[in-house]
C-alpha positions as CSV (number, residue, x, y, z in Angstrom):
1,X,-25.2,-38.5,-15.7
2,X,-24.1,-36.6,-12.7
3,X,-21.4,-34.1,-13.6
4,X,-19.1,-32.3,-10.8
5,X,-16.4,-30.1,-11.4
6,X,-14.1,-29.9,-9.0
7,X,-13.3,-26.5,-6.8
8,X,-9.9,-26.4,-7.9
9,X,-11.1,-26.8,-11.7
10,X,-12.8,-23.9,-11.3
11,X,-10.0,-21.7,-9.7
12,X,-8.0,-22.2,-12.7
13,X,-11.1,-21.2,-15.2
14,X,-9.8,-17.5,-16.6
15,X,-11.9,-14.7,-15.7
16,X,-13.1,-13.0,-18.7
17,X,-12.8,-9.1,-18.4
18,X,-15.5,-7.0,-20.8
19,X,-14.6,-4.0,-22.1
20,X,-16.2,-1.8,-19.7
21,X,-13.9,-4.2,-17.0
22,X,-11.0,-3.2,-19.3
23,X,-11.9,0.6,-19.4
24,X,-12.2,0.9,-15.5
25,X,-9.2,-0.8,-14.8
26,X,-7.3,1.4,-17.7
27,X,-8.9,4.7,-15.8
28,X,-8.4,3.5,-12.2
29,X,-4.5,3.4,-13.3
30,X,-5.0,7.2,-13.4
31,X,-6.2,7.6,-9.7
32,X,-9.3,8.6,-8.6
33,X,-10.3,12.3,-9.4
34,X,-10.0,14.8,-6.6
35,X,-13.7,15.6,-6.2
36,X,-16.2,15.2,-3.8
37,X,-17.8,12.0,-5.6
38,X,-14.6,10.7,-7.4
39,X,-17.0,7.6,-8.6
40,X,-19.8,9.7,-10.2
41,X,-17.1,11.1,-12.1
42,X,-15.5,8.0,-13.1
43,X,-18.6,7.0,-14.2
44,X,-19.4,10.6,-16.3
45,X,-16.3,9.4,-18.1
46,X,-16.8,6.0,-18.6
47,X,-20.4,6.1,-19.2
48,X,-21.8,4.0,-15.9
49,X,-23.4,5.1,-13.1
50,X,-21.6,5.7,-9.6
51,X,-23.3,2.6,-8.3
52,X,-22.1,1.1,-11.2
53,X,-18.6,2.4,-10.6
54,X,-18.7,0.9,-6.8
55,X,-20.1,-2.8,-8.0
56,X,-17.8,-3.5,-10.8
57,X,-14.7,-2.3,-8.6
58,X,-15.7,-4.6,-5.9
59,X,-16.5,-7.5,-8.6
60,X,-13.0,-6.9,-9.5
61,X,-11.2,-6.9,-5.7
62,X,-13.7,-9.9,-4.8
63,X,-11.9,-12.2,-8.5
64,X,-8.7,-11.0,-7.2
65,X,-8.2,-9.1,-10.6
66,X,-7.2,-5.7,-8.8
67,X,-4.8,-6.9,-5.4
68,X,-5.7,-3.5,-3.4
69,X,-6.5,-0.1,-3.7
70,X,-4.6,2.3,-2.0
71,X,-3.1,6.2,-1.9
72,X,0.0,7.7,-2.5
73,X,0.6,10.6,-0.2
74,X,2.9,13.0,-1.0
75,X,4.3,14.3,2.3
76,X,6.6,17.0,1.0
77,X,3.7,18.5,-0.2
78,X,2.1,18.7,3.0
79,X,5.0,19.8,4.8
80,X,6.9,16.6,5.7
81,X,10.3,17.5,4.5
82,X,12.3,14.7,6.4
83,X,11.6,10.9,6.4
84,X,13.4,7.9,7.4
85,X,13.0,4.1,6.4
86,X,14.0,2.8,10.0
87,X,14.9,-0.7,9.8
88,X,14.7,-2.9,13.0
89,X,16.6,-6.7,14.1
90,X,13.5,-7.7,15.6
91,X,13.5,-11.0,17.4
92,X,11.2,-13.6,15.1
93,X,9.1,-14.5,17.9
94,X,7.6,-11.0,18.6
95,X,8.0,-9.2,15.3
96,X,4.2,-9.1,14.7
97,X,3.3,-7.9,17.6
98,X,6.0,-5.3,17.7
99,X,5.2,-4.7,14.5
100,X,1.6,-3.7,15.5
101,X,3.0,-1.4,18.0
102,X,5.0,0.7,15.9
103,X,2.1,0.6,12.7
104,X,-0.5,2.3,15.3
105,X,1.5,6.0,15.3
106,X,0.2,8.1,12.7
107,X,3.6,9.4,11.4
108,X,4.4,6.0,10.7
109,X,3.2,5.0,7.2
110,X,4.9,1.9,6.6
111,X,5.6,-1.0,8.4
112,X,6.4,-4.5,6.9
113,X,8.2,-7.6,7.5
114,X,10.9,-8.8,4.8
115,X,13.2,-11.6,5.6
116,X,16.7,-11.1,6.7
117,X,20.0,-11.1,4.2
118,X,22.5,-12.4,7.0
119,X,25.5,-12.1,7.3
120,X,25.1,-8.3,5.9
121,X,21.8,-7.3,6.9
122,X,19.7,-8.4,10.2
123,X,17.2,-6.1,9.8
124,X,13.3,-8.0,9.2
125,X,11.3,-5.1,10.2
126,X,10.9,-2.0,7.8
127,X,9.0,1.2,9.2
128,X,8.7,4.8,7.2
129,X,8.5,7.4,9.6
130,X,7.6,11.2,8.6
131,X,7.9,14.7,10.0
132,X,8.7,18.1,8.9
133,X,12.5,17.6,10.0
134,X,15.0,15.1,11.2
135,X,14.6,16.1,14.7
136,X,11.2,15.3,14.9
137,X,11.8,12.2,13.2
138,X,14.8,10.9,15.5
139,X,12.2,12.3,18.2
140,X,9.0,10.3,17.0
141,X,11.8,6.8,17.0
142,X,12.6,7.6,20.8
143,X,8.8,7.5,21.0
144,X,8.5,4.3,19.6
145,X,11.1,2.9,21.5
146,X,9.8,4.1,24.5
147,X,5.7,2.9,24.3
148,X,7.1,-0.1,22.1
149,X,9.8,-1.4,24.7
150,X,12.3,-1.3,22.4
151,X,15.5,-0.2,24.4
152,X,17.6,-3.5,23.4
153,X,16.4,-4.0,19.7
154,X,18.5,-3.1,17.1
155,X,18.1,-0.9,14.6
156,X,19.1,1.9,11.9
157,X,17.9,5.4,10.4
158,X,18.4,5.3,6.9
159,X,17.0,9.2,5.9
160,X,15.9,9.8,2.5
161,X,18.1,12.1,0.2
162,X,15.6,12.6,-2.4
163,X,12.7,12.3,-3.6
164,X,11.1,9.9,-6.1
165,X,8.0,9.9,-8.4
166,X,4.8,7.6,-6.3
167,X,2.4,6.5,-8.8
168,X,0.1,3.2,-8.7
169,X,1.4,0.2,-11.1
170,X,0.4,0.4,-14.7
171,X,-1.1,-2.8,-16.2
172,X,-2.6,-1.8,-19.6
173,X,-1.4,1.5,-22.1
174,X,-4.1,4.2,-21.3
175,X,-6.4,4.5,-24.2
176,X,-8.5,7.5,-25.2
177,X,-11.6,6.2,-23.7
């Protein structure tokens, strides 16, 4: 007797995590280390081999069990002292591609799409822009406007007033592993 299981049988199947699985995850919470082989060293302390390190992580993007892996930069440390979300009424039929205009500047480091809360707030387009003070910031947004065609769009410059800890999300306590 012939037995299939169906595709979306499977997609609901749990994945198992070992502990090693556990133990990366619990250290990757931590952020890499700040050396020249941050994966070596993850796996000095976790026992494993770099190549190890890389496989299992990947293993682990691949099941969807970690979303993304990315890095918090802090600007202030590096001299950016001013920063601005700038939040723009884009029309819905162009807001990707405008969108893709603004994200290519490097002193942009955000730039996302969230629905609009009308009456109150038109705004669908959310950008961070950096720079060491609010003049090169307002500068860098005539920029945009300029190389984006963005004279008639809408918009705001909402500068930050202070600063807040950036850290990854936490899934599991940290253990002393």
């Amino acid at each position: 007797m012939d037995m299939k299981v169906s595709d979306k049988a499977i997609d609901t199947i749990p994945l198992i995590l070992d502990d090693q699985d556990q133990r990366l995850i619990t250290r990757m919470q931590l952020g890499l280390p700040m050396v020249a082989q941050p994966y070596a060293q993850l796996g000095r302390e976790l026992g494993m081999s770099e190549e190890d390190v890389i496989q299992r992580l990947q293993y682990l993007l691949d099941e969807g069990v970690i979303k993304r892996m990315g890095v918090v930069v802090r600007h202030h440390e590096l001299g950016y002292r001013a920063n601005a979300m700038t939040v723009w009424d884009m029309p819905d039929d162009r807001v990707t591609e405008l969108g893709r205009c603004i994200g290519q500047f490097e002193f942009v480091t955000l730039c996302y799409r969230r629905p609009r809360r009308l009456p109150e707030w038109p705004y669908n387009l959310f950008t961070m822009i950096h720079g060491q003070d609010r003049d090169e910031v307002m500068a860098n947004i005539d920029m945009i406007h300029r190389r984006c065609g963005l004279e008639s769009v809408k918009y705001e410059v909402l500068f930050s007033t202070r600063r807040f800890k950036q850290r990854g999300a936490i899934y599991r306590a940290n253990s002393k592993s």
